[in-house]
Biotite code that builds the C-alpha atoms (Angstrom):
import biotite.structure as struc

atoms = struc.array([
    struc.Atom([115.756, 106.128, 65.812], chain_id="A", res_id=1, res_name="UNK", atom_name="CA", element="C"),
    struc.Atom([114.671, 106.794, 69.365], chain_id="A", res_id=2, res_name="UNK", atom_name="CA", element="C"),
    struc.Atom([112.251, 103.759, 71.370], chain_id="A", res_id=3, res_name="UNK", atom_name="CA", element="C"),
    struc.Atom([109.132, 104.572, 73.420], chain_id="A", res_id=4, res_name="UNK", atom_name="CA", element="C"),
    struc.Atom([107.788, 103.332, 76.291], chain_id="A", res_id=5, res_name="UNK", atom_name="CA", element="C"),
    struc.Atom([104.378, 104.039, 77.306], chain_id="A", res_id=6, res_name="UNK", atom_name="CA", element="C"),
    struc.Atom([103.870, 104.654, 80.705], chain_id="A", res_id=7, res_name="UNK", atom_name="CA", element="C"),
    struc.Atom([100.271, 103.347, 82.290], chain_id="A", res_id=8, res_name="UNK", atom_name="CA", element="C"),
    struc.Atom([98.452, 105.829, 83.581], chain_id="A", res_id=9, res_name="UNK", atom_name="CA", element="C"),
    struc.Atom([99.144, 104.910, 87.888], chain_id="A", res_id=10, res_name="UNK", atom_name="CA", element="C"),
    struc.Atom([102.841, 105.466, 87.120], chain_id="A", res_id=11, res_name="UNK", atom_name="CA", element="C"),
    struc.Atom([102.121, 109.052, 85.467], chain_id="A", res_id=12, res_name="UNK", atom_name="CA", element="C"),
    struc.Atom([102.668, 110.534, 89.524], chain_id="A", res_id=13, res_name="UNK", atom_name="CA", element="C"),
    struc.Atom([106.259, 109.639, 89.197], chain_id="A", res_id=14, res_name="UNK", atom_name="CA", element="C"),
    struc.Atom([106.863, 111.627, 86.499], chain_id="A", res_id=15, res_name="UNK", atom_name="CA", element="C"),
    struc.Atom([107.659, 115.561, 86.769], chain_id="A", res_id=16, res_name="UNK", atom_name="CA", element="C"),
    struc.Atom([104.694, 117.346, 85.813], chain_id="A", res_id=17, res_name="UNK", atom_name="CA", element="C"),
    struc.Atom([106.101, 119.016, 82.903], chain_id="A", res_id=18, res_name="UNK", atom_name="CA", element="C"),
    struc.Atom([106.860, 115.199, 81.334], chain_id="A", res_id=19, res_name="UNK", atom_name="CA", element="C"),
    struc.Atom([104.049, 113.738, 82.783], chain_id="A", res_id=20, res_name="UNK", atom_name="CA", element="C"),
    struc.Atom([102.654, 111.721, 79.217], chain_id="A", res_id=21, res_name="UNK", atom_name="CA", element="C"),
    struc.Atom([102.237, 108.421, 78.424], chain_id="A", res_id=22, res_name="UNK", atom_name="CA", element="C"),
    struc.Atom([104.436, 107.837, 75.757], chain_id="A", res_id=23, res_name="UNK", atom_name="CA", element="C"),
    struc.Atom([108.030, 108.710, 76.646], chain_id="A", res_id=24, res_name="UNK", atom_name="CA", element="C"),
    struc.Atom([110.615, 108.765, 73.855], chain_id="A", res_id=25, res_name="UNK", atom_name="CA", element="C"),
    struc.Atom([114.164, 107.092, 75.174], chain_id="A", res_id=26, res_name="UNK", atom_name="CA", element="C"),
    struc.Atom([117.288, 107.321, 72.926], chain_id="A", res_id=27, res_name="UNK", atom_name="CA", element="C"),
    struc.Atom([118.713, 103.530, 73.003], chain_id="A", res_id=28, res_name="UNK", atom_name="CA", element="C"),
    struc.Atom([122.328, 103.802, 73.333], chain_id="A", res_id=29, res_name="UNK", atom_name="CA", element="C"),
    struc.Atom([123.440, 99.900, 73.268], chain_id="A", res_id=30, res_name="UNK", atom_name="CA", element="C"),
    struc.Atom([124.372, 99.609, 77.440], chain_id="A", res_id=31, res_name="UNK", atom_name="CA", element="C"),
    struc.Atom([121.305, 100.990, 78.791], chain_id="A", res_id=32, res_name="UNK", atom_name="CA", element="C"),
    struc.Atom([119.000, 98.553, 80.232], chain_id="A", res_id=33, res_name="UNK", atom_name="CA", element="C"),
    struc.Atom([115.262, 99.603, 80.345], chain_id="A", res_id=34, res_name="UNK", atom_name="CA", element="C"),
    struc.Atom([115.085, 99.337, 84.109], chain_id="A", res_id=35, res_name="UNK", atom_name="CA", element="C"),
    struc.Atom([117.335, 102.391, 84.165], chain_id="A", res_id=36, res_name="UNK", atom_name="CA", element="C"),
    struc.Atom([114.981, 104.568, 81.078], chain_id="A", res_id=37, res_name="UNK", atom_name="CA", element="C"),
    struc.Atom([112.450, 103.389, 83.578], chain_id="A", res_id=38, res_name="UNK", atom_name="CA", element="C"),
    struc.Atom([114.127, 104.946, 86.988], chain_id="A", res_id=39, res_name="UNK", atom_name="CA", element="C"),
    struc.Atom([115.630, 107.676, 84.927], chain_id="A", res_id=40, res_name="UNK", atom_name="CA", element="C"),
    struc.Atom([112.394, 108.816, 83.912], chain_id="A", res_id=41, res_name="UNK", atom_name="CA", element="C"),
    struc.Atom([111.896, 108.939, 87.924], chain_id="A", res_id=42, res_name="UNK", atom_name="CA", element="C"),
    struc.Atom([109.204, 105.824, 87.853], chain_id="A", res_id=43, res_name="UNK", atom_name="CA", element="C"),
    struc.Atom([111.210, 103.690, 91.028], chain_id="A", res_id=44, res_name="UNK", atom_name="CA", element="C"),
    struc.Atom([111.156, 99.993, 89.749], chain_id="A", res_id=45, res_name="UNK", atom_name="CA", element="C"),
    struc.Atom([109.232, 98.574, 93.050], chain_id="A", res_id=46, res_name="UNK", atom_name="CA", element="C"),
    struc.Atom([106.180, 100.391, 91.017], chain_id="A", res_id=47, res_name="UNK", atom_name="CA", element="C"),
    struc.Atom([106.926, 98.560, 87.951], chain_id="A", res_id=48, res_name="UNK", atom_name="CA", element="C"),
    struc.Atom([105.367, 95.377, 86.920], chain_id="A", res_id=49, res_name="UNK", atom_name="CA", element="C"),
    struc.Atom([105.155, 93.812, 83.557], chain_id="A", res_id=50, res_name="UNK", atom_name="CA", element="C"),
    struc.Atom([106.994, 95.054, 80.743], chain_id="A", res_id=51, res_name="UNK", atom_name="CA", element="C"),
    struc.Atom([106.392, 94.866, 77.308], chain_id="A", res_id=52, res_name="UNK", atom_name="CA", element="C"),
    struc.Atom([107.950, 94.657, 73.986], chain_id="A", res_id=53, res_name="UNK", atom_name="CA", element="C"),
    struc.Atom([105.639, 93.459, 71.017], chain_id="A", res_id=54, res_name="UNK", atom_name="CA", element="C"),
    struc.Atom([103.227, 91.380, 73.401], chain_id="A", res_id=55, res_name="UNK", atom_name="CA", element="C"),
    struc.Atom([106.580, 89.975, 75.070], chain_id="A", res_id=56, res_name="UNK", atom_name="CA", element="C"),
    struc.Atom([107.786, 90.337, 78.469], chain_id="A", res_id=57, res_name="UNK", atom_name="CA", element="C"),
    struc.Atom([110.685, 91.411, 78.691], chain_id="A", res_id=58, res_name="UNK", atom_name="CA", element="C"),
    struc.Atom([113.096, 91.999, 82.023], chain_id="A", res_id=59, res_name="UNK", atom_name="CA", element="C"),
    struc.Atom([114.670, 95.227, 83.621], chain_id="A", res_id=60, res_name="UNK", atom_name="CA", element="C"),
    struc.Atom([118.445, 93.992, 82.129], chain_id="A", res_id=61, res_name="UNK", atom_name="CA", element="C"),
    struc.Atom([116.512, 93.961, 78.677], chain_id="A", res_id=62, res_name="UNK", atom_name="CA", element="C"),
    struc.Atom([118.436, 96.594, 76.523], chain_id="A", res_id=63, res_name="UNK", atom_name="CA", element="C"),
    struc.Atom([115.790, 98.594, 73.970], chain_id="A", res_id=64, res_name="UNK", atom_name="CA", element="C"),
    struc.Atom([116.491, 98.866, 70.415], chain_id="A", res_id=65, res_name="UNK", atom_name="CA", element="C"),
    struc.Atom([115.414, 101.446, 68.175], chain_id="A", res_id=66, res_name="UNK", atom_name="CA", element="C"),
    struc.Atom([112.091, 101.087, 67.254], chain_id="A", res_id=67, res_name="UNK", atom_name="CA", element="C"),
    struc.Atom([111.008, 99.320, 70.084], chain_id="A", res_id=68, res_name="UNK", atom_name="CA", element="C"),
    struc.Atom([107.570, 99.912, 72.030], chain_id="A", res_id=69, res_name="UNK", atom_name="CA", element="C"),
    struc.Atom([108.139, 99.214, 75.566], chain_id="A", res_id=70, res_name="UNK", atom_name="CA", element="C"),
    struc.Atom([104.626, 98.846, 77.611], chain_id="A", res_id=71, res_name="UNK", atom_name="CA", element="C"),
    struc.Atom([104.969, 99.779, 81.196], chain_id="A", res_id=72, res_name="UNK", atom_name="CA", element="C"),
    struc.Atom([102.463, 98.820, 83.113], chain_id="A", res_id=73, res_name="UNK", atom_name="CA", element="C"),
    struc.Atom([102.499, 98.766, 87.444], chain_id="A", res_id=74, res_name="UNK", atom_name="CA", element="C"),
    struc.Atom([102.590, 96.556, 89.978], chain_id="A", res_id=75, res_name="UNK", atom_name="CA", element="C"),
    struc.Atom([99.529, 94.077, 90.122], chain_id="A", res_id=76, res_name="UNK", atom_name="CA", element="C"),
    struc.Atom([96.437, 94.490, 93.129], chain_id="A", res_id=77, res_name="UNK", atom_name="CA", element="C"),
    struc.Atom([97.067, 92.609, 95.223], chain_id="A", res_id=78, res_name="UNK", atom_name="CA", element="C"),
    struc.Atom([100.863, 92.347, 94.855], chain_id="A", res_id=79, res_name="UNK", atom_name="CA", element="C"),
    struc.Atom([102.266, 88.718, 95.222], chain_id="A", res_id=80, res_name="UNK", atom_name="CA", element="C"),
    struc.Atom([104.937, 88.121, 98.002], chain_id="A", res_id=81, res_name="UNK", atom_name="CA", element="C"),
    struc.Atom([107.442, 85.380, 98.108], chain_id="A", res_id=82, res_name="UNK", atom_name="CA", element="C"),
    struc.Atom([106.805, 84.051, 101.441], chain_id="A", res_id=83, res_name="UNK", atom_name="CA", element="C"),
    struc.Atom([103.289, 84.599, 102.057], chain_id="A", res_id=84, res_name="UNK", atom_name="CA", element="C"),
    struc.Atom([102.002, 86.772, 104.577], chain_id="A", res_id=85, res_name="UNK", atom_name="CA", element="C"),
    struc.Atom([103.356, 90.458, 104.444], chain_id="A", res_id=86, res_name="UNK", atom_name="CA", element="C"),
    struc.Atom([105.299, 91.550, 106.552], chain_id="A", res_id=87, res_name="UNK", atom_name="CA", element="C"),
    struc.Atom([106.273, 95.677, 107.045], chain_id="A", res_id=88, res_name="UNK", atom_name="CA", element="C"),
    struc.Atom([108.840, 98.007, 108.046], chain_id="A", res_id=89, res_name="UNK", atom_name="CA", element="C"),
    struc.Atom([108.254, 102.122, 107.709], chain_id="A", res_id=90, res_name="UNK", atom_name="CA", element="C"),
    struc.Atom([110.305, 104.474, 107.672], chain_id="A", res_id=91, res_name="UNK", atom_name="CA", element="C"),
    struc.Atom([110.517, 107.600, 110.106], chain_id="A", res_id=92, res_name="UNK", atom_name="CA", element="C"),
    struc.Atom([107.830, 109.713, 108.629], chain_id="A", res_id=93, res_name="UNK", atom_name="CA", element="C"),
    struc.Atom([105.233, 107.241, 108.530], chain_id="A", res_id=94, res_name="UNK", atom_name="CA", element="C"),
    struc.Atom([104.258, 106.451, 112.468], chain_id="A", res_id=95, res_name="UNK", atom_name="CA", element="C"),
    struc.Atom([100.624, 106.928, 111.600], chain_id="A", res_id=96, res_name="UNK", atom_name="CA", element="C"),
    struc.Atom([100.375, 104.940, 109.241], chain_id="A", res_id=97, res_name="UNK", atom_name="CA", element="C"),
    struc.Atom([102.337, 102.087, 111.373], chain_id="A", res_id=98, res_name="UNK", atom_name="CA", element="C"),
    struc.Atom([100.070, 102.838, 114.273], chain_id="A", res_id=99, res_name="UNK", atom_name="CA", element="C"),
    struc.Atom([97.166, 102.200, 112.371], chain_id="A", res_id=100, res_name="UNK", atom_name="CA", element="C"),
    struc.Atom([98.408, 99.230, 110.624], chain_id="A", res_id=101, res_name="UNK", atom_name="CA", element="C"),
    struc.Atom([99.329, 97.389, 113.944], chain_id="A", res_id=102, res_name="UNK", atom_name="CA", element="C"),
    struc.Atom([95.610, 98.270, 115.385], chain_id="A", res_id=103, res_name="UNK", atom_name="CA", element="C"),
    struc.Atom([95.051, 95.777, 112.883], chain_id="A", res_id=104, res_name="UNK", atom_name="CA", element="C"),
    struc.Atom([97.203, 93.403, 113.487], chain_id="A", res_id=105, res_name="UNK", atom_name="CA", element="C"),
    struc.Atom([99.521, 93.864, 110.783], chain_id="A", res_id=106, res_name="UNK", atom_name="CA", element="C"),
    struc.Atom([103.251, 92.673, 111.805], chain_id="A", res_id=107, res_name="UNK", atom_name="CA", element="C"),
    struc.Atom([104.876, 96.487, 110.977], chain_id="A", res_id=108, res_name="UNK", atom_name="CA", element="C"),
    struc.Atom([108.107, 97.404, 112.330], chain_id="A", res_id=109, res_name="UNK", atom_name="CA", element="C"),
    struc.Atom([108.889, 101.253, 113.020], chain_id="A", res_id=110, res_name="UNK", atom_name="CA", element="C"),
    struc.Atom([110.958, 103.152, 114.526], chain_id="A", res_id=111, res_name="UNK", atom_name="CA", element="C"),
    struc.Atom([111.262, 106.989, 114.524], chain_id="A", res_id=112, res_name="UNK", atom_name="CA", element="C"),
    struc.Atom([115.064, 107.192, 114.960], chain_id="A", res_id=113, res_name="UNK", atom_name="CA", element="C"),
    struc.Atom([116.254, 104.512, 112.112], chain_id="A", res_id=114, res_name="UNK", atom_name="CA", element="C"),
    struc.Atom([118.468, 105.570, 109.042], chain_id="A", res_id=115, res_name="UNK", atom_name="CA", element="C"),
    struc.Atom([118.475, 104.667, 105.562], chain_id="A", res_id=116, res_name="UNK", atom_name="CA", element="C"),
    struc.Atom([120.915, 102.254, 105.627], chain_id="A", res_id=117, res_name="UNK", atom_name="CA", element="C"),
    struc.Atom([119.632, 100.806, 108.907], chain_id="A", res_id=118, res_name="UNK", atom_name="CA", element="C"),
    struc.Atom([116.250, 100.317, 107.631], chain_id="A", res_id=119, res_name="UNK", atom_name="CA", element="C"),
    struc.Atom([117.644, 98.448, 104.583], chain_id="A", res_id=120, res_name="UNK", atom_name="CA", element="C"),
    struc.Atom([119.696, 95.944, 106.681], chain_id="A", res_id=121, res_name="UNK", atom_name="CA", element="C"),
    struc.Atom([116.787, 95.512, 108.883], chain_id="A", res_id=122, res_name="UNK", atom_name="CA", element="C"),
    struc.Atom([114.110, 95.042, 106.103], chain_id="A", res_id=123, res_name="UNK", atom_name="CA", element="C"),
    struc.Atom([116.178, 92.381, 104.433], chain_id="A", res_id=124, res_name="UNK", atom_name="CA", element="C"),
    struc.Atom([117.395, 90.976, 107.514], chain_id="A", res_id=125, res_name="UNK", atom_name="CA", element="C"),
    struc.Atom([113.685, 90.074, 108.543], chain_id="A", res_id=126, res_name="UNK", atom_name="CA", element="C"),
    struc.Atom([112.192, 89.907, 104.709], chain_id="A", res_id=127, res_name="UNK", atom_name="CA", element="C"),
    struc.Atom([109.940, 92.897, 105.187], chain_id="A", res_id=128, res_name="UNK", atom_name="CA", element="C"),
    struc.Atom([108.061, 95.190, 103.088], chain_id="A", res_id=129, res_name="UNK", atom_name="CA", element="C"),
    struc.Atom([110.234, 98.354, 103.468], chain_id="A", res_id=130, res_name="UNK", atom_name="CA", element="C"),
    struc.Atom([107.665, 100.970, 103.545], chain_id="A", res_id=131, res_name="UNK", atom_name="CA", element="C"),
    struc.Atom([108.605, 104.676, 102.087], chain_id="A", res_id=132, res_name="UNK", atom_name="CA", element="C"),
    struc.Atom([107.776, 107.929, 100.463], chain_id="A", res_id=133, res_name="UNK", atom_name="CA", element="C"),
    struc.Atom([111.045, 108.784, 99.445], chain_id="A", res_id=134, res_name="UNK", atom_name="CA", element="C"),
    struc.Atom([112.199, 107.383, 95.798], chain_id="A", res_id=135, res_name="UNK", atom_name="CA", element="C"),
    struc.Atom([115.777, 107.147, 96.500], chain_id="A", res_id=136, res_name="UNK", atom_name="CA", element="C"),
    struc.Atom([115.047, 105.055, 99.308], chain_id="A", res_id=137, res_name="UNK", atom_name="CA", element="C"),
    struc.Atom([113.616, 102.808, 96.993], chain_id="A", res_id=138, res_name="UNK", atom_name="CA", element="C"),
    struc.Atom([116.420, 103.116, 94.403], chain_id="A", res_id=139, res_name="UNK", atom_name="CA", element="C"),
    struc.Atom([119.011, 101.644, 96.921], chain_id="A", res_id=140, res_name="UNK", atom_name="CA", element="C"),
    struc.Atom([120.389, 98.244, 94.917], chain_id="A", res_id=141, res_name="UNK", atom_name="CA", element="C"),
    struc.Atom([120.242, 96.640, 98.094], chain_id="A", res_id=142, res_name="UNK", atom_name="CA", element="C"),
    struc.Atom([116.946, 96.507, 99.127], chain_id="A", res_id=143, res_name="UNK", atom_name="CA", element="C"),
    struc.Atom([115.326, 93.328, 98.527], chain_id="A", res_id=144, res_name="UNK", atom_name="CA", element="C"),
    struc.Atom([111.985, 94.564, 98.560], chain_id="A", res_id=145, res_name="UNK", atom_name="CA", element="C"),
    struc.Atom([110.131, 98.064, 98.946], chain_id="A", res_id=146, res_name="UNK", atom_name="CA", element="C"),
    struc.Atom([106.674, 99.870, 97.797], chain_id="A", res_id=147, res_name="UNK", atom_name="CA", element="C"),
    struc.Atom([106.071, 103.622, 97.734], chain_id="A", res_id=148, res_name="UNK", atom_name="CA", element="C"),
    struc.Atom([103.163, 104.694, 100.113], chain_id="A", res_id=149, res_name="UNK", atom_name="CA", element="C"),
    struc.Atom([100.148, 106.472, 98.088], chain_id="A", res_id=150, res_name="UNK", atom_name="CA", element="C"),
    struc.Atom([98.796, 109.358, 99.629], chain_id="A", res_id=151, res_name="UNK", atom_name="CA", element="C"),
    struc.Atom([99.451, 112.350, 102.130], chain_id="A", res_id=152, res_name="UNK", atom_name="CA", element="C"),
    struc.Atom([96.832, 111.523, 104.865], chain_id="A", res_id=153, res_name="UNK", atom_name="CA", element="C"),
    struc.Atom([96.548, 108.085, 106.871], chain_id="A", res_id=154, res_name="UNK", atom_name="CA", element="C"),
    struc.Atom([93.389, 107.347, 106.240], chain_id="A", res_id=155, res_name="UNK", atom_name="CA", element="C"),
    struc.Atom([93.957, 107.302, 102.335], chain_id="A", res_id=156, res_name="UNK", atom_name="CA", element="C"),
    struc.Atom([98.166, 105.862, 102.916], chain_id="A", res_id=157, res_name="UNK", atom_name="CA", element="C"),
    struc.Atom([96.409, 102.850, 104.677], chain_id="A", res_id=158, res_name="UNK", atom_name="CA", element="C"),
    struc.Atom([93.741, 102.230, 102.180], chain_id="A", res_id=159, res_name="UNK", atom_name="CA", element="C"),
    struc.Atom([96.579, 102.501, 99.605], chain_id="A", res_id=160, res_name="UNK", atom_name="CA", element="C"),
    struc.Atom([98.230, 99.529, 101.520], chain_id="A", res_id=161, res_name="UNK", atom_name="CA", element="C"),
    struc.Atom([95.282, 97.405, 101.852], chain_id="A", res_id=162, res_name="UNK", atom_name="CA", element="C"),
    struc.Atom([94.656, 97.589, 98.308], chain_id="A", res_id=163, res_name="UNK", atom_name="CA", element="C"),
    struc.Atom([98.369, 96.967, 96.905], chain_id="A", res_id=164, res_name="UNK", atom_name="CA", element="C"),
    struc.Atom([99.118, 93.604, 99.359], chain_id="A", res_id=165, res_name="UNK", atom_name="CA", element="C"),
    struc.Atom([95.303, 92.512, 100.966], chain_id="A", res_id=166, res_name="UNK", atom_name="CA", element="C"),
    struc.Atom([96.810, 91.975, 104.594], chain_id="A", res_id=167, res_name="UNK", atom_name="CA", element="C"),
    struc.Atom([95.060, 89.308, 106.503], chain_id="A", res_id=168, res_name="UNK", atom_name="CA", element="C"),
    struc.Atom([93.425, 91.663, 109.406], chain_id="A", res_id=169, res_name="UNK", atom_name="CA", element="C"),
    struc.Atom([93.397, 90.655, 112.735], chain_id="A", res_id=170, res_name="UNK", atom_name="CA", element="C"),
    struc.Atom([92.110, 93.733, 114.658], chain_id="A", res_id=171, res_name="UNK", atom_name="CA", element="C"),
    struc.Atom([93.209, 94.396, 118.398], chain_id="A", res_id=172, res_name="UNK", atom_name="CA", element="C"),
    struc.Atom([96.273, 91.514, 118.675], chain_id="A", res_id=173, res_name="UNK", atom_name="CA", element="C"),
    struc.Atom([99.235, 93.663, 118.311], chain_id="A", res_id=174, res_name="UNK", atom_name="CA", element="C"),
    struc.Atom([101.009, 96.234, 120.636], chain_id="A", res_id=175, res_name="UNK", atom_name="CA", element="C"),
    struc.Atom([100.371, 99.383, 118.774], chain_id="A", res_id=176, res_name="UNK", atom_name="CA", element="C"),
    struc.Atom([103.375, 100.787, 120.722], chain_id="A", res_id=177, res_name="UNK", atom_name="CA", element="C"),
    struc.Atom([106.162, 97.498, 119.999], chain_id="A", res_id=178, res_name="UNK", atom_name="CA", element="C"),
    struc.Atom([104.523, 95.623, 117.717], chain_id="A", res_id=179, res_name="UNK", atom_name="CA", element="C"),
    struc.Atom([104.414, 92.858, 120.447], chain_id="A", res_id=180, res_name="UNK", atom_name="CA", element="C"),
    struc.Atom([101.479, 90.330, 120.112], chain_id="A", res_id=181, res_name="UNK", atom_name="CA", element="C"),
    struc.Atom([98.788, 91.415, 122.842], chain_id="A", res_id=182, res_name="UNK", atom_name="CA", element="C"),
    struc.Atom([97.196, 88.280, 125.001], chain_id="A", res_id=183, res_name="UNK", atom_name="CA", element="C"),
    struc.Atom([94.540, 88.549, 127.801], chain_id="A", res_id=184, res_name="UNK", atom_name="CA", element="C"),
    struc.Atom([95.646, 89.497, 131.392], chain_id="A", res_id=185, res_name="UNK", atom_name="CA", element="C"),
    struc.Atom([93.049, 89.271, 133.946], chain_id="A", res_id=186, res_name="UNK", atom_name="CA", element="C"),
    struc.Atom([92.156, 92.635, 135.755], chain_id="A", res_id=187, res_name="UNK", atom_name="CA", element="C"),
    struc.Atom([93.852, 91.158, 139.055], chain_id="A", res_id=188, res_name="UNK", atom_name="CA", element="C"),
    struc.Atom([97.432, 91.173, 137.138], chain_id="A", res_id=189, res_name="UNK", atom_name="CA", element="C"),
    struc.Atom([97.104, 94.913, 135.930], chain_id="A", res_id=190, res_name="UNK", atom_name="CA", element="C"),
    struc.Atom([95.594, 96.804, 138.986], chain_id="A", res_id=191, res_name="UNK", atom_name="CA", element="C"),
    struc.Atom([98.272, 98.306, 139.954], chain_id="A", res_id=192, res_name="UNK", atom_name="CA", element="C"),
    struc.Atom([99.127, 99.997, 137.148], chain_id="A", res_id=193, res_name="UNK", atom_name="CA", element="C"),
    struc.Atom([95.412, 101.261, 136.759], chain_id="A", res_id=194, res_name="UNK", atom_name="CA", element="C"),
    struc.Atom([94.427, 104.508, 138.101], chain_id="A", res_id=195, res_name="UNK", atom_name="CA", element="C"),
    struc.Atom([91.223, 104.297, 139.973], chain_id="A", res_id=196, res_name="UNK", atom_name="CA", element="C"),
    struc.Atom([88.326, 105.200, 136.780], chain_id="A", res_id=197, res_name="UNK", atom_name="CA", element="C"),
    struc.Atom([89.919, 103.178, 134.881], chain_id="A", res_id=198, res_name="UNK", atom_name="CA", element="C"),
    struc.Atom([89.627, 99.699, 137.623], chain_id="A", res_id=199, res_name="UNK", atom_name="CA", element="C"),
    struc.Atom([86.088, 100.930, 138.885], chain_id="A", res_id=200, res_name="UNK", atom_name="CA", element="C"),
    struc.Atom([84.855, 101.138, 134.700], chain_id="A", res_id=201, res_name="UNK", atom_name="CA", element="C"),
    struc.Atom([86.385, 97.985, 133.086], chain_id="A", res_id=202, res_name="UNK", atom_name="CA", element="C"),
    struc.Atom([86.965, 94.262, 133.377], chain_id="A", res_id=203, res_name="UNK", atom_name="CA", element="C"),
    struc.Atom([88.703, 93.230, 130.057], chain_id="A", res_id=204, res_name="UNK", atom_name="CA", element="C"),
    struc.Atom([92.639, 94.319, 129.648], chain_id="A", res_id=205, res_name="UNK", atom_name="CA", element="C"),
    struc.Atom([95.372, 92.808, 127.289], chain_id="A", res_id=206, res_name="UNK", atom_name="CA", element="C"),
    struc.Atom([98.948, 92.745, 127.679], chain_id="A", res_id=207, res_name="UNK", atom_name="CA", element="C"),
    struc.Atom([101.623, 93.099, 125.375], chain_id="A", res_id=208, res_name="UNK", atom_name="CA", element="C"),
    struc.Atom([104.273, 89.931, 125.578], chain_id="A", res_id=209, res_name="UNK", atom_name="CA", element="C"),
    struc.Atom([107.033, 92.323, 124.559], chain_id="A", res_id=210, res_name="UNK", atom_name="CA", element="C"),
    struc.Atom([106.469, 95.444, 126.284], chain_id="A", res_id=211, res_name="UNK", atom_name="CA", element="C"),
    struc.Atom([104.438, 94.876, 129.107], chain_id="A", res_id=212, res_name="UNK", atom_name="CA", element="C"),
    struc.Atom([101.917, 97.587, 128.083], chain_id="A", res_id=213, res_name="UNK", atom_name="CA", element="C"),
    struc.Atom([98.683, 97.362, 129.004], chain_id="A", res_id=214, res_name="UNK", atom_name="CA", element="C"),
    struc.Atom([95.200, 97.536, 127.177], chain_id="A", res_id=215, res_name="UNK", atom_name="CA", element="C"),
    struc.Atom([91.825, 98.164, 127.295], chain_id="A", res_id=216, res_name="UNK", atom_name="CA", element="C"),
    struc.Atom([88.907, 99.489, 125.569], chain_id="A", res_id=217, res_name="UNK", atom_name="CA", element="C"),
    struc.Atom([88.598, 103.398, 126.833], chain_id="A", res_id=218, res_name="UNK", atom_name="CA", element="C"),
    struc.Atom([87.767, 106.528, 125.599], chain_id="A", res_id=219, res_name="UNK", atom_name="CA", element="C"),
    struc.Atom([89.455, 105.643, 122.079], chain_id="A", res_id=220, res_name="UNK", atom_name="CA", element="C"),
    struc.Atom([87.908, 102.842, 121.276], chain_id="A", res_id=221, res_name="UNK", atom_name="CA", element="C"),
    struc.Atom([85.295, 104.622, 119.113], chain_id="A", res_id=222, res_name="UNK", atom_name="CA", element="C"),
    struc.Atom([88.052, 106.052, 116.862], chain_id="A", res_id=223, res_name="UNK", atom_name="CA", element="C"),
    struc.Atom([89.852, 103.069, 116.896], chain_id="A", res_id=224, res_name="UNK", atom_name="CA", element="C"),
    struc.Atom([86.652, 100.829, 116.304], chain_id="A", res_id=225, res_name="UNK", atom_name="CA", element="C"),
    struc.Atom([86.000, 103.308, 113.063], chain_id="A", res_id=226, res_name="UNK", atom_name="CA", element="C"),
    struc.Atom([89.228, 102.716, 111.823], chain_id="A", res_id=227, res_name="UNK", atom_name="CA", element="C"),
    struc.Atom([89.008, 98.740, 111.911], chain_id="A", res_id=228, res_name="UNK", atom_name="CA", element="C"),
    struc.Atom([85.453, 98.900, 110.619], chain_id="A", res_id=229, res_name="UNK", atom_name="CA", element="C"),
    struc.Atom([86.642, 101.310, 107.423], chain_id="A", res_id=230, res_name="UNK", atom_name="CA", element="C"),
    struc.Atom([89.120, 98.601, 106.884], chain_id="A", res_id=231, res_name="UNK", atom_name="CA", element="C"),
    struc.Atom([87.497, 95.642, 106.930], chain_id="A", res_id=232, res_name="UNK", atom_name="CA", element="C"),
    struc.Atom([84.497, 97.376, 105.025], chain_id="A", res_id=233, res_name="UNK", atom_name="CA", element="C"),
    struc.Atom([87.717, 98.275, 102.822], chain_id="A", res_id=234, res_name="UNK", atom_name="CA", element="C"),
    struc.Atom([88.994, 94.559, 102.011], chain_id="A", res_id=235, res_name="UNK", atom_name="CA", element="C"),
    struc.Atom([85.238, 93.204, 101.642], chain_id="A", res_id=236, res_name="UNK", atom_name="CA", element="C"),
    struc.Atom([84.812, 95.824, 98.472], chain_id="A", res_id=237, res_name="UNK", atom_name="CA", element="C"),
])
């Protein structure tokens, strides 16, 4: 007799689109656990949340019997973290997106030229979020910790982020560059690296601790401004 699990609706993406149902028959073999049904069915576990058997939670090792009903529901909004605060790191294609979430002063690693196995070390090296599109990425036993980014353009990848782990936002603080944390530099400190508009039009400039880059609001800032307001209208509902 072959087990089911049904597979809540948010996971159905994973699935190819010629299996993509809810219920999803499994043949229970004795030595399969139902975190590997799960991945085989191509749902990566950092999507998964609880899972069910008759009401009863049950874990990834748990083997399923014939018979069995296996509920598979995703991650909870907003997704606990051990240690607090989220932290990110995102892999190559995703510089937008890491762009965007440092304008807000989200602490998000990146860097375009990092491997797979690089980005794993460095993600559980400094417990953060690792940050991907690509399943087997996620699949890697290794990995303490990953999530699968939502969405094709930035605007809708960073709402996607917002929503899944609530970020405390702390707009214009970060190096969007590094990463660094920015602090105030008065104009005297930074005129020579200021071409002559930009001294003769403004008086406020931060500096970034790590990298030394310097910034101020310019021609940007209206695009940037729009992209901290969405957010924070974003995380206020």
């Amino acid at each position: 007799m072959d087990a089911l699990l049904r597979i809540a609706p948010e996971l159905l993406m994973f699935l190819p689109a010629s299996r993509r149902r809810e219920a999803q028959p499994i043949i229970p073999d004795g030595s399969s656990t139902l975190g590997h049904h799960v991945e085989s069915a191509g749902i990566p576990l950092t999507e998964v949340g609880p899972m069910t058997v008759g009401g009863q939670g049950v874990p990834p090792s748990y083997q399923p019997r014939p018979g069995d009903v296996v509920d598979v529901l995703g991650v909870p909004r907003p997704q606990p973290l051990p240690g607090g605060e989220p932290r990110f790191l995102l892999d190559v294609h995703l510089g937008t997106l890491a762009r965007r979430l440092r304008l807000l002063g989200v602490d998000t690693a990146y860097h375009n030229d990092m491997d797979d196995p690089s980005l794993v070390v460095q993600a559980n090296a400094e417990r953060r979020v690792l940050l991907t599109q690509d399943r087997g990425l996620l699949r890697r036993r290794a990995l303490w910790l990953g999530a699968y980014v939502r969405g094709t353009r930035a605007p809708d990848q960073l709402r996607d982020l917002l929503e899944r782990f609530a970020p405390p936002l702390r707009p214009w603080t970060r190096c969007t560059a590094c990463n660094g944390e920015l602090e105030p530099v008065a104009k005297r400190e930074v005129e020579p690296v200021l071409r002559d508009g930009t001294r003769r039009s403004y008086d406020a400039y931060g500096r970034c601790r790590v990298c030394g880059q310097v910034y101020w609001h310019g021609a940007h800032s209206g695009d940037l401004e729009e992209i901290v307001r969405s957010a924070r209208a974003w995380m206020a509902g």
